[in-house]
C-alpha positions in Angstrom: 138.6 126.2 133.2 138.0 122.5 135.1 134.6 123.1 135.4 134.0 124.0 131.7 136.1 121.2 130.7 133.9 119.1 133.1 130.9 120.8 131.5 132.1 120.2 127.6 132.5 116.4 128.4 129.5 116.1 129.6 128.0 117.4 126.8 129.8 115.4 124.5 128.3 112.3 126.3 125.3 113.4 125.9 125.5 114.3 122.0 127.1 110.5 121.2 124.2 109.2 123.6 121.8 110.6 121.6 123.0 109.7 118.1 123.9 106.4 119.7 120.2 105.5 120.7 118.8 106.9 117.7 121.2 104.4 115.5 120.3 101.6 117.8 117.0 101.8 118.0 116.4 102.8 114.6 118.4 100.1 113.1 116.5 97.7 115.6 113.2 98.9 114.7 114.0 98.2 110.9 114.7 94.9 111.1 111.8 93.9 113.9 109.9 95.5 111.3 111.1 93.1 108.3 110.3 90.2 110.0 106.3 91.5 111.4 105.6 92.8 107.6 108.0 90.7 105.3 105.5 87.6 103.8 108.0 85.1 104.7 107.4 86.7 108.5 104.3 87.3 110.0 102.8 89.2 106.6 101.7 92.3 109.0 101.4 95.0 106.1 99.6 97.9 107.7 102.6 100.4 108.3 100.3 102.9 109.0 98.5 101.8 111.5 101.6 100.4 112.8 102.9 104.3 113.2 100.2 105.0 115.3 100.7 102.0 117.4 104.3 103.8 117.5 102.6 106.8 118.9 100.3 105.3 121.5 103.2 103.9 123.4 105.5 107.2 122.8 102.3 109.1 124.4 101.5 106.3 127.4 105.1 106.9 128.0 104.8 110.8 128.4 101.8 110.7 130.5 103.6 108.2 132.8 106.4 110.1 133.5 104.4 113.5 133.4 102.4 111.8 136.7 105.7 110.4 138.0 106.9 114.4 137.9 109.6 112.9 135.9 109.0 115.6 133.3 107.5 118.9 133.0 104.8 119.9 131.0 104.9 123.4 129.6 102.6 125.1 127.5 103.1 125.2 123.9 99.4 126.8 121.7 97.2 123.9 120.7 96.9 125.1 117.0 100.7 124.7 116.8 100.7 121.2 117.9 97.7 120.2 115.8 99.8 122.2 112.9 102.8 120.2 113.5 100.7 116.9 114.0 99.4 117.3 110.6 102.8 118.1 109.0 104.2 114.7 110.5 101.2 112.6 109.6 101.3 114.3 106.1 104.9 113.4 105.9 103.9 109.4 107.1 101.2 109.2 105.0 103.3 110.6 101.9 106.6 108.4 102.3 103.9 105.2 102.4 102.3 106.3 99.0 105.2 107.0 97.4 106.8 103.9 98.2 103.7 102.0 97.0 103.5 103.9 93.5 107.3 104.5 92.4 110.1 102.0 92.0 112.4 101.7 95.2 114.9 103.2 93.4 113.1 106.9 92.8 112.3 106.2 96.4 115.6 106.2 97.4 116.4 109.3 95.3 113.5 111.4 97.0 115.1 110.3 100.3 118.0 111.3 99.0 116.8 114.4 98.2 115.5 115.9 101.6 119.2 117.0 103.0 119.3 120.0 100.1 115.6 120.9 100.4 116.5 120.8 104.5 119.2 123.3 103.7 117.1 125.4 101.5 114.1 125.2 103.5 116.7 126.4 106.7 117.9 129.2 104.5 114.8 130.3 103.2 113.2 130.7 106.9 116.0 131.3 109.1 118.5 132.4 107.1 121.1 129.6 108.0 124.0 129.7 105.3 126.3 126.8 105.3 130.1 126.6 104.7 131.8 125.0 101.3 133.3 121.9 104.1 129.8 120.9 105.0 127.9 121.2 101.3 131.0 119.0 99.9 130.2 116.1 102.7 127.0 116.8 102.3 127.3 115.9 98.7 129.6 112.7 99.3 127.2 111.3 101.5 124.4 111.6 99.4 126.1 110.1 96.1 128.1 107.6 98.6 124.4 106.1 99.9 122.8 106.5 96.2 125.4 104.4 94.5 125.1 101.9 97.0 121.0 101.7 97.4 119.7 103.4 94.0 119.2 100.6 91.5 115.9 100.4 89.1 114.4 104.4 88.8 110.3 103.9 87.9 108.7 106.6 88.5 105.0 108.3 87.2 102.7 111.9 87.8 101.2 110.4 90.6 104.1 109.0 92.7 106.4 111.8 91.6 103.0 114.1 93.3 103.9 112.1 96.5 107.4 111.7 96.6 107.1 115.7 96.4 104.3 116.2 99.5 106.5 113.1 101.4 110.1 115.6 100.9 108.3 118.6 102.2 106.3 117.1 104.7 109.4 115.7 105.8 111.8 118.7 105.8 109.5 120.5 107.3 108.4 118.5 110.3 112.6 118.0 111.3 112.9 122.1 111.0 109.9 122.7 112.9 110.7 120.1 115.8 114.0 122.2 116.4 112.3 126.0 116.4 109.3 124.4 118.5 111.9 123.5 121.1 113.7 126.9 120.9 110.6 129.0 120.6 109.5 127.6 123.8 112.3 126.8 125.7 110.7 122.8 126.0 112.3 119.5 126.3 112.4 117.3 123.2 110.6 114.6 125.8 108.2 116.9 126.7 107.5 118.1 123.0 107.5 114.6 121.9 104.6 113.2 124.6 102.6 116.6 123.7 102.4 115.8 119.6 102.6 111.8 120.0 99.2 112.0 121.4 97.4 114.2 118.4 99.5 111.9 115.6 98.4 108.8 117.4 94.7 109.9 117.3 95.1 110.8 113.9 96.5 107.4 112.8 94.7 105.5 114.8 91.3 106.6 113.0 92.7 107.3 109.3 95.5 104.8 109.7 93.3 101.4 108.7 92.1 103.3 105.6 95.3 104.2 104.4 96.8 101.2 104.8 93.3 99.8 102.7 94.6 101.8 100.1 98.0 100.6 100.1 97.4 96.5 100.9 93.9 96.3 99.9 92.9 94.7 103.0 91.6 96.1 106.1 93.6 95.3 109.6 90.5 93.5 110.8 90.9 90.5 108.4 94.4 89.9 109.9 94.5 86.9 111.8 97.0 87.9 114.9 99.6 85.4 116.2 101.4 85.5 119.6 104.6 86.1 117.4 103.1 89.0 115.9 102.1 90.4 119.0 105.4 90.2 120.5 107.4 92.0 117.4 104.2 94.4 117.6 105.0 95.1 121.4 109.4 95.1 120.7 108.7 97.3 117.6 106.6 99.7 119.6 109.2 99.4 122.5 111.9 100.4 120.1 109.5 103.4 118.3 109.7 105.2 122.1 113.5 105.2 122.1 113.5 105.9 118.2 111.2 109.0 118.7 112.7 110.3 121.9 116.4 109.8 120.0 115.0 111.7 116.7 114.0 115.1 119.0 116.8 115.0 121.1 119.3 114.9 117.7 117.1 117.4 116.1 116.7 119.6 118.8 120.8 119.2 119.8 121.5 119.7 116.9 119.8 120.2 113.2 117.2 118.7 110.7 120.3 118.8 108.6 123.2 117.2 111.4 119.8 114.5 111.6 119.4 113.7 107.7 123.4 112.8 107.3 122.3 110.7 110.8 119.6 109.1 108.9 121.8 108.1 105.9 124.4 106.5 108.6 121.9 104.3 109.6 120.8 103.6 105.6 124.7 101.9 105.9 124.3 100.1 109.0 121.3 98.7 107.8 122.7 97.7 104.4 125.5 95.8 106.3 123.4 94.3 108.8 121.2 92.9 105.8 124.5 91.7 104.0 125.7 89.9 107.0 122.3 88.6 108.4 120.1 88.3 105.7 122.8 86.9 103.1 121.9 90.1 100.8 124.4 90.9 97.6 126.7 93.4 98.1 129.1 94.2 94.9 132.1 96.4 94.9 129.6 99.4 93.6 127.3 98.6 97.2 131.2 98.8 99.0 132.1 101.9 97.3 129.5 103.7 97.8 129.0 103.2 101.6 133.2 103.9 102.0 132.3 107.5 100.2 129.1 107.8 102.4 131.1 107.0 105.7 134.3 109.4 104.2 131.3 111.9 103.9 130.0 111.7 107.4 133.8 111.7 108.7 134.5 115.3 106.7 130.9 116.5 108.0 131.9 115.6 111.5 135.2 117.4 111.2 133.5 120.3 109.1 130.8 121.1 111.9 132.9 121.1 114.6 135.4 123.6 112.9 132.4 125.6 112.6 131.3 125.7 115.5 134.8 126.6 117.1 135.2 129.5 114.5 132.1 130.9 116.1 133.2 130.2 119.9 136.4 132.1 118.8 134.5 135.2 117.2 132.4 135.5 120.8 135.6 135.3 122.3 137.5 137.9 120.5 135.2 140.5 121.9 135.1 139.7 125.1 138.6 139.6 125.5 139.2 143.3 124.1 136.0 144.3 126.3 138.1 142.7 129.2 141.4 144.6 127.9 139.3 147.8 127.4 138.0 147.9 131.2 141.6 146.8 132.7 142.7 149.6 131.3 140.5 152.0 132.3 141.1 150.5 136.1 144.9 150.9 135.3 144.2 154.3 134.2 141.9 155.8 137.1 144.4 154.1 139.6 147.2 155.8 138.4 144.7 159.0 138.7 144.4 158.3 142.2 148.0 158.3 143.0 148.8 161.4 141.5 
């Protein structure tokens, strides 16, 4: 019983490490990011290109510690890494366009939007059903972070066309990263360096066009500063641990458990911004992050019952197996004497 207890903690560390890094680093990575793109910083628009920087040093990372024999690499079929590359790029390339043709609002909303098509999309292909605790915190974090972020809704065919591929795309990268892991018994590192080197490739080359069609300007007419190249280099630095953090979650846990993870950091963000950036935050902003944070409390609370109502029903049986085979021991003993 010590030694499971010993084992359950450790566990436990590692879960909170995980979200931990993934809050950090993602909440890091947003505001390094502010200041390389925001005009008033060092006016670096080309977020795509920027991704596959991202990807570069997540890859350079893998191979590293793949030579170091720091990691294992096991064999996972090219076509699915090159299907799941194209999924994620996809899913890059759609949140950009939609951010660039639809108010920030309807933005928000399509964000918004991906925890429900997560649980469909999990129902629909692994037929993972989902109890009433978790669908109501579901629900209070996503109207908790929509009253606080969703302002102006714009939205037209085209950007509503994206907003749709970017949900999708999205959903269905997070689901895959978890049965990836699980169909091939692999590391979420080792996963990570084997599709962070196809994405990068991928961004690398279409990268500068997209971000052409976003900006209007080609990375090549940017004049680079040492500042720049430093926030590059911390924002890349904080992409490994942000990527590594997002697999491990997903992979631990779910593309759902991950979402409500996401909207989390959508708070933290909005009070970092309030308290660093001198941003307005009315009583509407407060109320809705207290019902966002309520939600994530009740889905905490909601997923661990879960999971111990399904440690008890494996432990039912096993007990009345135990019983059943004591008795039969009982039994032919008392054979034996007579």
């Amino acid at each position: 019983m010590c030694k499971m207890g010993e084992k359950k903690s450790k566990f436990e560390v590692c879960d909170f490490g995980a979200w931990t890094m993934n809050v950090v680093s993602s909440v890091g990575i947003i505001m390094a990011n502010k200041l390389l793109m925001n005009p008033q910083g060092f006016a670096f628009g080309f977020a795509t290109t920027l991704t596959g920087f991202h990807f570069s040093a997540t890859s350079l990372v893998g191979l590293v510690s793949n030579a170091a024999g720091y990691s294992t690499s096991k064999h996972v079929p090219l076509w699915e890494l090159i299907w799941f590359s194209i999924v994620a790029n996809t899913s890059i390339a759609g949140m950009n366009f939609s951010l660039m043709l639809n108010s920030v609002g309807f933005y928000q909303i399509s964000r918004l939007s991906m925890i429900p098509v997560v649980c469909i999309m999990e129902w629909i292909l692994h037929g993972k059903h989902y109890s009433r605790e978790v669908k109501m915190a579901v629900a209070m974090v996503v109207i908790g972070v929509g009253v606080c972020t969703v302002t102006d809704v714009k939205v037209n065919a085209k950007g509503f066309l994206c907003a749709c591929v970017a949900v999708f795309s999205t959903s269905l990268q997070q689901i895959t990263i978890g049965s990836l892991q699980k169909k091939y018994s692999i590391g979420s590192f080792e996963l990570l360096s084997k599709t962070a080197q196809i994405q990068a490739i991928f961004l690398l080359l279409c990268g500068p066009f997209i971000d052409y069609c976003l900006t209007g300007n080609f990375i090549s007419s940017y004049n680079l500063s040492i500042g720049a190249v430093i926030f590059i280099l911390l924002s890349c630095t904080l992409a490994v641990f942000c990527n590594i953090s997002q697999y491990l979650c997903i992979g631990r846990f779910s593309a759902v458990s991950f979402q409500v993870l996401g909207h989390m950091k959508t708070v933290c963000v909005l009070s970092m911004g309030w308290s660093l950036f001198d941003m307005e935050m009315g009583l509407k902003n407060i109320l809705g992050m207290a019902l966002a944070v309520i939600g994530m409390i009740v889905y905490s609370w909601a997923v661990e019952a879960e999971k111990q109502a399904a440690s008890a029903k494996i432990f039912i049986p096993s007990m009345k197996e135990e019983n059943i085979k004591l008795l039969i021991s009982e039994r032919s003993e008392q054979n034996l004497r007579s």
